[in-house]
N, C-alpha and C positions, 0 to 999 in steps of 0.2 A: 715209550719210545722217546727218543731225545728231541729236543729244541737245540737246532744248529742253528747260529748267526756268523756271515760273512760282511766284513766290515774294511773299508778302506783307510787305510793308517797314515793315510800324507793329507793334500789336500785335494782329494779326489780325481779321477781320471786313473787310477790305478790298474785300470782292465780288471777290473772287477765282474762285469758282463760275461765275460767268456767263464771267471772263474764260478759265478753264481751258475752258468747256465749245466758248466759240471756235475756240481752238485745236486740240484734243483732235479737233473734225472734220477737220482736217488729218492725225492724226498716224499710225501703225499699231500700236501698243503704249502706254498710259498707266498709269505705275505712280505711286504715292503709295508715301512710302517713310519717315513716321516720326507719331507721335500716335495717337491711337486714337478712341475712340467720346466725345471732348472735342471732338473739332472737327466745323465744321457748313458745308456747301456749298450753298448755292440757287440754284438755277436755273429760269428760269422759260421756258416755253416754248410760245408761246402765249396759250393761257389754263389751262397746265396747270403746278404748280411741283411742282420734285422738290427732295427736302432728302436730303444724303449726310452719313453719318457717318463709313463706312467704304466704301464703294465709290467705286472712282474715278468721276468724274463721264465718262469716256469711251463709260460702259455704254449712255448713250446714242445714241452712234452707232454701235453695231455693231464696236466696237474690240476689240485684246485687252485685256485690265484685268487690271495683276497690283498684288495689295497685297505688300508688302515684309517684308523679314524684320524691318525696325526698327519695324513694326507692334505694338501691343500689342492684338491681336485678341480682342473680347468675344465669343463666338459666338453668343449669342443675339440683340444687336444685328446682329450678320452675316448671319443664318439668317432676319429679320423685314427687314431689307432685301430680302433674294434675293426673299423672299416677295413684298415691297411690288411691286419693281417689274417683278418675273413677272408676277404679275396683272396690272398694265397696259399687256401688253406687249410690255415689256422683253425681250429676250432677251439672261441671263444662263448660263445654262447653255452652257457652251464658248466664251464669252467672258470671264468670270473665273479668274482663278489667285490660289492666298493662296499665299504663303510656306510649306515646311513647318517653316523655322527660324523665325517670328515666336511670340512669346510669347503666352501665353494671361489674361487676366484673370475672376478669379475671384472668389465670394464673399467669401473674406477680403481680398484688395485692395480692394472696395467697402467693406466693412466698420470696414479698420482707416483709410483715405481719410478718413470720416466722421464717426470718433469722435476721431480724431488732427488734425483740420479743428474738430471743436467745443471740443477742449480748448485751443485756440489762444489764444482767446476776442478781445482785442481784438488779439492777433498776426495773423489768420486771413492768410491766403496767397490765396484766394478759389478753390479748386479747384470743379470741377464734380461731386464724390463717386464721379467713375466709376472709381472704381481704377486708373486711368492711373499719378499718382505711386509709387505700392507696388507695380504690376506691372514698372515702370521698376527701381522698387530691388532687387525681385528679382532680376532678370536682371542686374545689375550683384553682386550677392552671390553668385550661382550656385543660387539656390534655384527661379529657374523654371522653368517648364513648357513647352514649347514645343508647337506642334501634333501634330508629327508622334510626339510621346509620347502623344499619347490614343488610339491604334488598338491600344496593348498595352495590355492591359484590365490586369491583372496588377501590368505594370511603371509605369502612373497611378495605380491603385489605392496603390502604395506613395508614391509620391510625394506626391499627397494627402494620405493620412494622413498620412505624418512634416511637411509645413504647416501642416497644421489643428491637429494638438497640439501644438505649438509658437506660433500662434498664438494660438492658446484662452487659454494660459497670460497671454502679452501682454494681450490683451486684456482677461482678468479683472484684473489684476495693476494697469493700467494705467487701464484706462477703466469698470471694473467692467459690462464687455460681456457679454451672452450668449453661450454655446459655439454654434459650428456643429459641422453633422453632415458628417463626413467622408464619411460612407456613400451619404449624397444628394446631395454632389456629386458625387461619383465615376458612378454611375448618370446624373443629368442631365448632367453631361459628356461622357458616354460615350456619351449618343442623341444629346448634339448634333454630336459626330466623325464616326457613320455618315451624318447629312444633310451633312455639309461636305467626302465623305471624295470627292465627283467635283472639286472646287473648290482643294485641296490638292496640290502638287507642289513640283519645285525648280525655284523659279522664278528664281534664281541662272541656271542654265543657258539657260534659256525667254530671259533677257535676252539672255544670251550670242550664243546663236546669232540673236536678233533683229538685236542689232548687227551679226555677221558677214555678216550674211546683207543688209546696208544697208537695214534697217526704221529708220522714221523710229520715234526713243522720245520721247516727250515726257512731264514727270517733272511732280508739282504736288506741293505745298507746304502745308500743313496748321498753322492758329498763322500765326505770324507771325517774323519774325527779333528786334525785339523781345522774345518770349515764349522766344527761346531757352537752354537751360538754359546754355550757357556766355558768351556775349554780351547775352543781355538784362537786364531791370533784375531781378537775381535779389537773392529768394529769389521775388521776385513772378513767375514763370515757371512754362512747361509741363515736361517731365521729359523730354523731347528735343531733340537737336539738329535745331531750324526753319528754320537756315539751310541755304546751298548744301552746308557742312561735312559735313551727317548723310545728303546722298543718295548716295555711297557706301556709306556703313556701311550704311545701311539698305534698302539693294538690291542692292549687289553689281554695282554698275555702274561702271567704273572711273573714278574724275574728271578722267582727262586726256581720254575720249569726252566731257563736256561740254561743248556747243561756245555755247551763247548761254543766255541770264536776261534774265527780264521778273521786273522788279518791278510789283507793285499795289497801288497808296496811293489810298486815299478823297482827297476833295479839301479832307477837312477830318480831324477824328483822333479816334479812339473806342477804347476799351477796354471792358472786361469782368472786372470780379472789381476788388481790393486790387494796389495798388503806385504808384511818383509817374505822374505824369499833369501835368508840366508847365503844359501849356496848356490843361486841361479848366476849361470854364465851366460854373458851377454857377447863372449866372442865367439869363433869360429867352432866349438863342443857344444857350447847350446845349438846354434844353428844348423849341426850334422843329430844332431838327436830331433830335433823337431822335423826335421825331414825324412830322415830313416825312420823314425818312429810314427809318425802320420802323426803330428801333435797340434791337432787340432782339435776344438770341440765340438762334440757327438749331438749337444746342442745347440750351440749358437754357432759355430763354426772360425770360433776366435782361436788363435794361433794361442799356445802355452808356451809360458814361458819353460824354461827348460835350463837343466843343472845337476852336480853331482849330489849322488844318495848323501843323504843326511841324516846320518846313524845318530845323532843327539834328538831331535824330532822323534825320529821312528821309536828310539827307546820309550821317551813320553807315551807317546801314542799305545806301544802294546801296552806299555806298565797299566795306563791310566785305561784301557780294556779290557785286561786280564786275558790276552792272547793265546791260546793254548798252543796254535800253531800259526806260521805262514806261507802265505802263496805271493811264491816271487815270478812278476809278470816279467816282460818286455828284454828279457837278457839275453836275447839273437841282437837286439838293437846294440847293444856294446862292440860288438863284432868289428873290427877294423882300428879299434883307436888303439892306440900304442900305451897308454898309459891310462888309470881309472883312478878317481879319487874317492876318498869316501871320510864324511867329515865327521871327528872322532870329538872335538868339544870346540867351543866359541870362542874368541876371547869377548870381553865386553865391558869398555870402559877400563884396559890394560890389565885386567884381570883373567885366568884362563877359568871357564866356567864349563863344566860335564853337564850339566842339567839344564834342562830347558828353560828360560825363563816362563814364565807364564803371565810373566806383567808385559802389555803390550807396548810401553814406551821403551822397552829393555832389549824385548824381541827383534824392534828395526833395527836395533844396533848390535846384531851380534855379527863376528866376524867371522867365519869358519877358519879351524884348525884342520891340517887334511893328513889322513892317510896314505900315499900313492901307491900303487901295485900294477904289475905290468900287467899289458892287454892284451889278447891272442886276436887272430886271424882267421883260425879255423871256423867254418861254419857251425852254429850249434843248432837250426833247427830241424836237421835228421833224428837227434840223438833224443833216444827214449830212457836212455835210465841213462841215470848221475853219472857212472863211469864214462857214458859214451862222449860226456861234454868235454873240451879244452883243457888240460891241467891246470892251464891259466885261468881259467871260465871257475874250473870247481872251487880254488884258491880264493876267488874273490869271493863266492855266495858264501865259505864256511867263514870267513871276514867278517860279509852282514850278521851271521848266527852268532860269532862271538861277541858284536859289540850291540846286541839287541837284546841277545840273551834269552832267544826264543827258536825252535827246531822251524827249517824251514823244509814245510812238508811236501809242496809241491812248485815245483819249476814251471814256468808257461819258454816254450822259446818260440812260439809263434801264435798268430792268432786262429790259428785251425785247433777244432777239438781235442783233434788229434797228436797237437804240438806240446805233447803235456809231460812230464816226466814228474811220479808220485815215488819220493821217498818213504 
């Protein structure tokens, strides 16, 4: 059976959630495999929405759900998830699996996140303070913690403390921060291990013999490939690999079983947090897109910025994926503007440039070159197959297909299940 991966081609916020929770009813195992409690899934179902931070969104059909070892697992965020969607519900217990090798984030990664994010001051990076970045840095230092270390009380215990004092120091030194108590995390660490300890395995293997065994797996994608720490417009990035490169590493699934990639691009392009932003409009189009759009975020609740599709990026983005197809979200949101753009190459330093830069000092300075195309009025989120949309509406998506160069397989015009139209 195949390995399917759904993957966001901008810089995340793509409406990816509704498109994973698509598939994901198809699949028999859905693992997320790299970000942590920074990233945000909605799905609406009904008249009922679930927001995931760290569960995969497959929980809700009765799937297996393994979070990955490239996970940076908060467990209190983990443990009020299970909770949430226990209650209504949900059956989680014996349908989730965490990693026992995924990392843990703790109070000093929030901590030093927060004060090392404020002393930026107009550098700021635009993080969400969750300790993502420092729990990342650990585990590339060898200083972290991983799950399966919190069940030896003893052997956490010591680890903790040699962090916390070592931290403490930084901290004071650095940000003139208050000391944390080693004593009490270790203790609230240590009750939130016994409620996580049925949820916990190696899930390395779990995948294994899924494959062997021709379980359909199907993998989602957390961030965006933009936001990725080695390919995107870095420093402005998340502290994982978000492209197709980190579902190996962070699952343990081997990348030649990947058999297909769905990318998922808004039909126009938003970000969240500091970094270039090409084509974001800061007049009166961004502000009817973030409003019509709900362009807020699913995590922290920070307003996106918001601007026209960026057909030089998105090319990047499939090319450097290998995209077989895409799922275009949010295109009811277009509905009412008289004119749409869509940015065909940069100029950059009075040079016209098709390709993405990938040097970051190059990337704040690109200028978008635009395509314009008229806008229809008509409603599109009745319409179930491509004929029924706009002739203006169809116009513009076969636009994205020709300057991306990739079939766009399915349509979202609303955020009901239901508002789906599969080419």
């Amino acid at each position: 059976m195949p390995v399917t991966c759904v993957i966001g081609t901008q810089w995340g916020d793509e409406g990816k959630g509704k498109i994973i929770d698509l598939i994901s009813s198809r699949a028999d195992v859905v693992v997320r495999y790299q970000g942590g409690a920074n990233a945000g899934h909605t799905v609406k179902v009904r008249d009922q929405k679930f927001v995931f931070h760290l569960i995969p969104s497959g929980i809700l059909h009765g799937k297996i759900n393994v979070i990955g070892n490239g996970v940076v697992v908060d467990p209190a965020q983990l443990l009020a998830e299970i909770e949430e969607f226990s209650t209504r519900g949900v059956k989680v217990e014996g349908n989730l699996f965490v990693s026992e090798l995924a990392h843990v984030v703790f109070p000093y990664h929030k901590a030093m996140d927060k004060l090392s994010e404020g002393r930026r001051g107009g550098a700021r990076i635009g993080t969400t303070g969750r300790g993502i970045g420092p729990a990342y840095a650990d585990r590339a230092t060898r200083a972290g913690i991983r799950l399966a270390e919190l069940f030896d009380r003893d052997h956490f215990a010591r680890r903790v403390h040699a962090n916390v004092a070592e931290r403490n120091v930084i901290m004071k030194a650095l940000y003139d921060g208050p000391p944390l108590d080693a004593d009490a995390i270790v203790e609230e660490y240590y009750g939130y291990a016994q409620r996580l300890k049925p949820f916990v395995t190696d899930t390395v293997r779990l995948l294994r013999r899924a494959l062997n065994s021709g379980r359909y797996v199907f993998v989602e994608g957390a961030q965006g490939v933009l936001l990725d720490v080695d390919f995107g417009t870095y420093p402005f990035v998340t502290s994982s690999n978000a492209s197709t490169f980190g579902v190996g590493i962070g699952s343990g699934l081997p990348p030649r079983r990947l058999d297909e990639v769905m990318g998922v691009t808004k039909a126009y392009t938003t970000r969240v947090g500091e970094g270039p932003f090409p084509t974001e409009d800061l007049g009166e189009t961004g502000e009817y897109l973030r409003k019509k759009g709900g362009e807020f975020g699913a995590t922290t609740g920070r307003p996106r910025r918001c601007g026209w599709f960026d057909g030089v990026a998105m090319r990047f983005a499939v090319d450097l994926l290998s995209c077989d197809s895409i799922a275009l979200t949010k295109v009811d949101v277009l509905t009412g503007l008289d004119e749409l753009k869509i940015c065909t190459a940069y100029r950059v330093n009075g040079e016209v440039v098709h390709d993405y830069p990938t040097n970051p000092l190059l990337s704040s300075q690109c200028e978008p070159i635009y395509e314009t195309l008229p806008g229809w009025s008509e409603e599109t989120r009745g319409a179930r197959r491509f004929e029924d949309l706009p002739a203006r509406c169809r116009q513009y998506i076969e636009a994205i297909e020709r300057m991306i160069g990739r079939p766009i397989g399915l349509v979202s015009v609303g955020p009901d299940r239901e508002e789906t139209i599969y080419r």
